[in-house]
N, C-alpha and C positions, 0 to 999 in steps of 0.2 A: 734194497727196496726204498731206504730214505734218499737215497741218490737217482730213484726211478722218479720218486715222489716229488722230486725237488724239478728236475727237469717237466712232468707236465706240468705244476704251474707257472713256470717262466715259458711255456710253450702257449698255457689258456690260462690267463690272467683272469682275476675274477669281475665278471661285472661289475659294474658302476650302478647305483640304485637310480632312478630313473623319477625320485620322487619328488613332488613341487617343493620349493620352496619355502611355502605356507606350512608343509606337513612336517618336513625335516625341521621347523625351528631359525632357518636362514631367511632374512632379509636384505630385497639391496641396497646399497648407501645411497643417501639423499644424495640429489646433485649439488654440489657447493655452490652457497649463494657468494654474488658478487659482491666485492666490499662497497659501501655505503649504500646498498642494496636495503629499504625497508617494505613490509610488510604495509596494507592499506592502513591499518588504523595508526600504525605507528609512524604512519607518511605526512599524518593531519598534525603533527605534533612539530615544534621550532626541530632545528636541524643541531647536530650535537656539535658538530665541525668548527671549527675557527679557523684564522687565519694566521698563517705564520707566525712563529715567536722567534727573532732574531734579535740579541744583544748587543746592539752595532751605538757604539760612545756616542756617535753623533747624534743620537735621538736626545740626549741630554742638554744639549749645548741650546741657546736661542739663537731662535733663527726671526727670519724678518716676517714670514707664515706666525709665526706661534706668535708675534709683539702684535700683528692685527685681530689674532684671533679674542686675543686679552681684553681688547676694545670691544668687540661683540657680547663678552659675557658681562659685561656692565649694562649692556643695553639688553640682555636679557634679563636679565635680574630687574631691574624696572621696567621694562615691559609686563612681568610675572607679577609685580606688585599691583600694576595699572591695570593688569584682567582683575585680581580677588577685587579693587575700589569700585570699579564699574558694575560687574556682578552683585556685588550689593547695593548699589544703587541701585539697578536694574531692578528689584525683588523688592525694595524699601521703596517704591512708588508704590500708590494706590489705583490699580487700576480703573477700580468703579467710580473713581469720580473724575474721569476725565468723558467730557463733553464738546464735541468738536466744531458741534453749534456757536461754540462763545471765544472769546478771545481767549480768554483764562484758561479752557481747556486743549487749546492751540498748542500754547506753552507747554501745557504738562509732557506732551506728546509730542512735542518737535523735544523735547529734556528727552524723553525716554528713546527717541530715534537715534541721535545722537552719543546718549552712550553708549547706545547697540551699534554703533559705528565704532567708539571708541575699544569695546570687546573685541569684537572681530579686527580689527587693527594690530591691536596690542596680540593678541591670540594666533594669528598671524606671523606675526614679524620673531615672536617665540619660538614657533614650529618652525620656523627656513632657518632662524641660526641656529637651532641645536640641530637639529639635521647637517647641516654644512660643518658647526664643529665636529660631531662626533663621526662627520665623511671625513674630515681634512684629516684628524690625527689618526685614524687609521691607516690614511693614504701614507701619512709622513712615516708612521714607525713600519710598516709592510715589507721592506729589504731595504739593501745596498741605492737605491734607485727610488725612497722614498718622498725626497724630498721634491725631485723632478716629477714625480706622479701625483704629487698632493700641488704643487704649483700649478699644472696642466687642469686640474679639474676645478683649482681656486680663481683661476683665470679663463674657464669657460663664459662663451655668452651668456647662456642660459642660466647659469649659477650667480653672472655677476649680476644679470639681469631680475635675478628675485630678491639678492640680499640688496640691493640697493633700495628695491620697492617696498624690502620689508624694515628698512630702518628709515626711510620718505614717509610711511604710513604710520610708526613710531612716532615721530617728532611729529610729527601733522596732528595726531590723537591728543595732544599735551594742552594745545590751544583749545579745540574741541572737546578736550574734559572740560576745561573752563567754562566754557559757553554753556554746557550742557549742565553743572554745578549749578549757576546762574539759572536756568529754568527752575531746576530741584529746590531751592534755597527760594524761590520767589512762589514757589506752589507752597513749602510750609509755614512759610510767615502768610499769605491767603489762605487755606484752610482756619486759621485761627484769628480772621480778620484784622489784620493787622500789615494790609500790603502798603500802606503809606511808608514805613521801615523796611520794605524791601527793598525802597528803589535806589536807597545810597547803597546798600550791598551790592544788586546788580550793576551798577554800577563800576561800582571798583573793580567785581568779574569781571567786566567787560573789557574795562582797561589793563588790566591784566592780563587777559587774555590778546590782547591787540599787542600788547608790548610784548607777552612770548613769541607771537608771530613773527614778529620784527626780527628778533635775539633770532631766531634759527634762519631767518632768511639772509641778514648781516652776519650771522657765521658761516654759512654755506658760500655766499659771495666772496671773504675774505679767504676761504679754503679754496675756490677755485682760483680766486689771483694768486694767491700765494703759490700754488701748485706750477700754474701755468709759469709762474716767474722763474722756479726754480730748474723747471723744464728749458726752459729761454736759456737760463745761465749756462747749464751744463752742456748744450749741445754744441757749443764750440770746441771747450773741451773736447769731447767726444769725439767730434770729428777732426782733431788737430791729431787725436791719439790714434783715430784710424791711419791716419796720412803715414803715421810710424813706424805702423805693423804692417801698411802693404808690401808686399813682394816686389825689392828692387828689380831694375833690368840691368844690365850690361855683366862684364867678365864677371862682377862680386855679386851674381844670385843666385849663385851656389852654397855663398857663407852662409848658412846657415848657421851660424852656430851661438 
């Protein structure tokens, strides 16, 4: 009988319950999300990712990218000082007594233009070289291939073309603080009637001002001759060493060796 009993259920196997999923307690598995895969709110939020960490020696060493970069953080650090001097100057004007009807209130307001020339300037020239730093060293330590990647984008037009404009606007702001000081300094000794004493002050602004003009336009002249000299000298060089390395002709352009 137990060997009867054995054989109908290997003949009529039992049903299978037919019941949903919800009732039996089974649910099906989420579909797996993709990696860097986020959710909307968590989309609106900075990105967690970075970019490669490669321990490659050469990122240590100086190169001729990191000696120029060195000279831009000088010129941003004063740049940095010359936005907080203007921004308070900017705020330590009296606006309600400037009158455009008079000569006197000409000055106060041609003072107050010009240091809003000089913020935006200096504010300026800040933003394109930390930007450009903090692109270059990332380009330079990024792989094997850092140093050609960070060169390519230091030596773009467009790149050369803003850092140039933003340390032109730099040194240009330095004169135009002055001039601008000069108004500032000639509206407080007026206020308190005493402009006969302003005018040796403005003064010496002025010429000061005139003489930094000078200094940056006579250093810029001497940087392009000197440049261009060095350019002159070397390219005979250059091209005596190309003459060296070309590919002979006859039976010996095979030696390579």
């Amino acid at each position: 009988q137990q060997q009867r009993h054995h054989q109908q259920q290997q003949q009529h196997p039992p049903a299978m319950s037919m019941s949903s999923p919800a009732s039996s307690g089974y649910s099906p598995a989420a579909p797996p999300r993709m990696e860097g895969e986020r959710t909307f709110p968590l989309s609106l939020l900075p990105r967690s990712n970075s970019m490669d960490v490669v321990n490659d020696p050469r990122f240590m060493s100086d190169s001729v990218i990191s000696r120029r970069l060195a000279a831009f953080k000088t010129i941003c650090f004063v740049a940095t000082l010359m936005v907080n001097l203007s921004v308070k100057q900017m705020f330590a004007l009296e606006k309600n007594t400037i009158d455009l009807s008079t000569a006197r209130g000409i000055v106060r307001y041609s003072g107050f233009v010009m240091m809003s020339l000089v913020f935006l300037m200096n504010l300026i020239a800040v933003i394109v070289l930390i930007q450009q730093l903090f692109m270059t060293y990332r380009l330079m330590t990024a792989g094997s291939t850092g140093f050609e990647v960070a060169k390519s984008y230091y030596l773009h037009p467009d790149i050369v073309s803003m850092r140039h404009k933003a340390v032109k606007g730099f040194f240009l702001s330095l004169p135009l603080f002055l001039i601008s000081s000069t108004c500032m300094v000639f509206h407080s000794f007026d206020k308190e009637g005493l402009s006969v004493l302003a005018y040796p002050v403005v003064g010496l602004f002025i010429l000061a001002a005139m003489m930094l003009w000078r200094l940056n336009s006579r250093n810029a002249s001497v940087f392009k001759n000197s440049y261009n000299s060095c350019k002159a000298h070397e390219e005979p060089l250059l091209s005596q060493l190309d003459t060296f390395t070309d590919k002979q002709t006859g039976w010996w352009a095979n030696l390579d060796a």
